[in-house]
N, C-alpha and C positions, 0 to 999 in steps of 0.2 A: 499813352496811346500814340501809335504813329500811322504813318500810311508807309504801305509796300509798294511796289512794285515788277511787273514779270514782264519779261520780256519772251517774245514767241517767234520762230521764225517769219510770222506774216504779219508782224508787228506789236509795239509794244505798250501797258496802258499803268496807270496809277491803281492802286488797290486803296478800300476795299472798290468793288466790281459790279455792276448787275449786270446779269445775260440773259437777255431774249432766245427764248426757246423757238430754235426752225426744226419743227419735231422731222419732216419729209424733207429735208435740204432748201426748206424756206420759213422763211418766219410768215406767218401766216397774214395774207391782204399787201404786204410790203417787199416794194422790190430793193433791194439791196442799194441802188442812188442814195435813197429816203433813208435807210437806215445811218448811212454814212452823216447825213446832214441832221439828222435828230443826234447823232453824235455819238450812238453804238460801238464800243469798244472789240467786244467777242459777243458771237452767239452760237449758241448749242445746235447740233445732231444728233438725232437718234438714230443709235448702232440696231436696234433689233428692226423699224419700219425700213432701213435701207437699205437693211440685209433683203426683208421680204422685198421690197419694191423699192426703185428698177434691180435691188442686186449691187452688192459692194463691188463684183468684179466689172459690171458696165461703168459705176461711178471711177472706176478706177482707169479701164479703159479710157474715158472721155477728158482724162488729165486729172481725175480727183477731184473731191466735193467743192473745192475751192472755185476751182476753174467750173464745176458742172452748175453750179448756181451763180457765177460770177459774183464769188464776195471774196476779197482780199486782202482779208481782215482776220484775225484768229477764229479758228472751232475748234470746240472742245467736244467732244463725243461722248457720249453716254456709254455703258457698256452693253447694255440689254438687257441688266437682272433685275432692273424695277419692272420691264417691258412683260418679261417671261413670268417674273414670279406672280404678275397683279391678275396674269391669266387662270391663275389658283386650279381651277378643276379640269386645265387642258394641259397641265405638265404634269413630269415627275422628275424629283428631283434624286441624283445619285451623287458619288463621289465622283467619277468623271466628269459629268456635266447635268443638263437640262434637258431632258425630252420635252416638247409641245408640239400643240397644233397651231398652225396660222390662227388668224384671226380672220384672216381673207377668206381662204379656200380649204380650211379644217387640215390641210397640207402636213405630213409630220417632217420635225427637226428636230437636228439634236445639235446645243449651243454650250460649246465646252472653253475655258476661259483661253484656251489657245486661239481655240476661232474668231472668240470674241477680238481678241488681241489683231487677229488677221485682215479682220473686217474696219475695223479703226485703222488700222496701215493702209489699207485699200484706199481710204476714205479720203485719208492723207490728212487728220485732223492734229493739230498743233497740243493739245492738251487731252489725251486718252485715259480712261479709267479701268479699273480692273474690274472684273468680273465679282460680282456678292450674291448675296443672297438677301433680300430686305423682306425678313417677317413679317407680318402683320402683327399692328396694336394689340396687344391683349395676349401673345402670345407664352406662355409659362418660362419660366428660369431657367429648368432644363433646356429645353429646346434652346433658347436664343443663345444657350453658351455651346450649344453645340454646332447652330447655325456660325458662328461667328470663327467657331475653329474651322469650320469648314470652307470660311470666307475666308480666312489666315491665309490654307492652304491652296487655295484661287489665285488669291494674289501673290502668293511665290511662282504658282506656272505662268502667271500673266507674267510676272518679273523678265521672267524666264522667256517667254518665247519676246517680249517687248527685246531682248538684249540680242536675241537671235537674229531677230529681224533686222536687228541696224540700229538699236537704240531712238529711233525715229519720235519727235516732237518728245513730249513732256508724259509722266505717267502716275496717276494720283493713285494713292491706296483709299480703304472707304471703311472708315470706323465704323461699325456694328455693336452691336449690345442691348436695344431698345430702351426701357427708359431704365436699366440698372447701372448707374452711376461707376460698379466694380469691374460691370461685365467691358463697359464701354471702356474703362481703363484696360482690361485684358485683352482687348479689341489692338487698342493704339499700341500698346508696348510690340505684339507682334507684328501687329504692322512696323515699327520703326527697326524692328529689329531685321528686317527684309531690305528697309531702303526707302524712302519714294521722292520725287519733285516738288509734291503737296498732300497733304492729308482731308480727306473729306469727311463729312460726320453724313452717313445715310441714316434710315431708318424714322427721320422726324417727319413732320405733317404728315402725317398715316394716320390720323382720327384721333392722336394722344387730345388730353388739355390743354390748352396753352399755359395753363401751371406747370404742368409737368413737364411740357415740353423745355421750358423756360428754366427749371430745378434740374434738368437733367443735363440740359447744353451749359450750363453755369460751372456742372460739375466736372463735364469732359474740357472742358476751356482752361478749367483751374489746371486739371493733369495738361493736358498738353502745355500753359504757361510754366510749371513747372521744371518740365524738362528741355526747358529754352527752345524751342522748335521756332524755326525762323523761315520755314518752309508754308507758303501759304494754307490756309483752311478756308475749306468751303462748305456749307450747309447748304446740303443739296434742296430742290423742292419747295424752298420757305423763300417769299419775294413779298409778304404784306409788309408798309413802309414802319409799322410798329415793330413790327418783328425783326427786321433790319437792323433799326438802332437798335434794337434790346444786344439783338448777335454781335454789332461791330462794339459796343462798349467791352465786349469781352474778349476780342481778338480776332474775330471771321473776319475773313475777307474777300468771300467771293461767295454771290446770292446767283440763283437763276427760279425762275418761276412762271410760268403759261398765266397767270390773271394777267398780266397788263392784257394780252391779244385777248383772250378766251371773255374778260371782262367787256372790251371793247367791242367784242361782236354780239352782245349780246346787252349793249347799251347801257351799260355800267364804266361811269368814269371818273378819275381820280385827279383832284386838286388838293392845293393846299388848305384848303377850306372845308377839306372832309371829299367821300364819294356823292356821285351824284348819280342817276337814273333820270337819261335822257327821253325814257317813253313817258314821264310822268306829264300830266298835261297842265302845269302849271308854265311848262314852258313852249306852249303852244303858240304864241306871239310872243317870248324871249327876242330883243332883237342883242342883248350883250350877246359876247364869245363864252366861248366855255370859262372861261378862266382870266380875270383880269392879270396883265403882265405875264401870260405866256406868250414864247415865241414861237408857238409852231406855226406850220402852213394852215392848219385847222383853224384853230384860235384869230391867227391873223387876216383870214379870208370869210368864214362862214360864224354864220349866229345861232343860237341855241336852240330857234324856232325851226330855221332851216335844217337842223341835225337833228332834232324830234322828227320834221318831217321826212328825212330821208327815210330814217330808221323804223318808224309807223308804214311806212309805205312799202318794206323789203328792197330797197338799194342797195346792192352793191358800194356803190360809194359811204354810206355808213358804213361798213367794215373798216375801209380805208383810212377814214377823216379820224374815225373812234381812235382804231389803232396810231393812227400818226400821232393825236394827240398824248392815250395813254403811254407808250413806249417815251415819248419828249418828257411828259411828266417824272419816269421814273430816271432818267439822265439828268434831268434837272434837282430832283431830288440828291442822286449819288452827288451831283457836282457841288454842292450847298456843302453835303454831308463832309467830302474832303475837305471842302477851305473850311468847315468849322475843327478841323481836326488840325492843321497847317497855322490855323490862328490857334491853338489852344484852346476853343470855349464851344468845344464839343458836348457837353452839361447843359450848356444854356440852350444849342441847339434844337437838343431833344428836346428840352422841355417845352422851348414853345412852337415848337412843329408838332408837337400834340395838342398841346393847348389849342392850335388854332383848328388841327385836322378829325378833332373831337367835338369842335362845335358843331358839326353838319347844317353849318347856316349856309349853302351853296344856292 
């Protein structure tokens, strides 16, 4: 087991990674200061909400997403086929591209892996993806080996116009196959036989089990360690901190996931001591911090009593305080996870960062 590392035109960080999802060119509650100082390495863009809103070519005009949300620091952009496909009864899919309706205004588009490709160059995002197709769980054998050649052939046009354009930032392919172990080997070969900067594994947390999720990522890990691939991997969509180590024991190296914000606005928050649920009223006069031996601004300023109360009450500032917290906890975590990987005794890590994070004695 070792650690990677990428370097990006807008800087560079240790692998493995987690990335805060800014789905609208922000991470949600958090200004870009705070992310710097909780210790945020990269955070994600979404290619299909910026297409619709403001418009990749305003983001482009205004100096690119960089400049237009003032973070200067990596983004990685999505492509928009988790965005389009999860819209199920408002596309259609062909071999050119995607037909849909907004989700805003029932508006129609049509997103074909060129554009997609256009709209990440607009963006000006450092680590771009290709365009896929992410079936839904449950989907039959036929289909997903057909979906997956038809993702083959995506990401040869994404190749294709990404080289046109200038070769600009980094460009990941996105293994396909759902949970068939063969399909997702027929997945990776074509993709490597195209090329990429990194390979990503889509199609996971989609409603499988976390057995099967877990038997099936084991088995594309094994292919991919096989064929020496020294180019990073990333599992997209999975960010629970079990599920983290299960990935990085096996080679992943780059997480992104919406629960640390999505959790923290909705007052669910994470220590090493297991999750907690800040409306619970045992912590109605808490005057400890969330978390003994965190450093955030959270932790080190406000009490558990006072963050029940925000949160009971609908403040704004709970969004804020939740999220500084959760996002610090999951940097805290990565930072553990590498020096247990730099000292060797990445084993004992895990085991008792479960041990402790399973007691739910918080």
């Amino acid at each position: 087991m070792n650690l990677g590392f990428l370097e990006t035109e807008h800087g560079s960080f240790e692998l493995p990674v987690f990335m805060p999802v800014g789905t609208k060119g922000t991470v949600k509650a958090m200004p870009p200061s705070m992310l710097k100082e909780l210790n945020v390495k990269i955070i994600l863009g979404n290619t299909y909400h910026l297409y619709l809103r403001p418009g990749h070519k305003l983001v482009e005009k205004m100096g690119g997403l960089h400049k237009f949300m003032n973070w200067d620091g990596p983004i990685l952009t999505d492509s928009g086929g988790f965005q389009v496909f999860s819209l199920n009864h408002l596309r259609k899919i062909e071999e050119e591209g995607v037909e849909f309706r907004s989700h805003l205004d029932g508006s129609k588009h049509y997103l074909t892996p060129e554009l997609s490709i256009e709209i990440q160059n607009s963006l000006g995002s450092d680590i771009k993806m290709v365009f896929d197709e992410c079936p839904a769980y449950g989907s039959d054998k036929n289909y997903l080996n057909k979906s997956l050649e038809l993702t083959s052939r995506w990401a040869l046009r994404c190749k294709k116009e990404w080289t046109r354009l200038g070769s600009n930032g980094k460009l990941f392919g996105i293994v396909q196959g759902g949970m068939y172990p063969d399909l997702r080997e027929k997945s990776l070969d074509q993709l490597l036989e195209i090329g990429f900067d990194g390979y990503a594994l889509g199609g996971f947390s989609v409603g499988e089990p976390k057995n099967e999720m877990y038997e099936t990522l084991c088995a594309t890990m094994e292919k991919i360690s096989s064929r020496a691939i020294t180019a990073p991997v990333y599992l997209m969509g999975v960010g629970e901190p079990e599920d983290i180590l299960f990935a990085v024991k096996y080679g992943v190296k780059m997480f992104d996931c919406v629960i640390p914000t999505r959790n923290a606005r909705n007052g669910g928050l994470y220590t090493f001591k297991g999750k907690m649920s800040i409306k619970q009223a045992k912590y109605i006069d808490d005057p400890l911090p969330l978390e003994d031996g965190c450093d955030c601004y959270t932790c080190k300023n406000f009490s558990r009593a006072y963050l029940r109360h925000l949160y009971m009450s609908g403040e704004l500032l709970s969004y804020y305080l939740n999220t500084v917290h959760n996002l610090r906890f999951f940097m805290r975590f990565m930072e553990n996870l590498r020096n247990s990987i730099k000292n060797d005794d990445y084993d004992n890590f895990y085991a008792d960062f479960l041990n402790n994070y399973n007691k739910g004695s918080v």
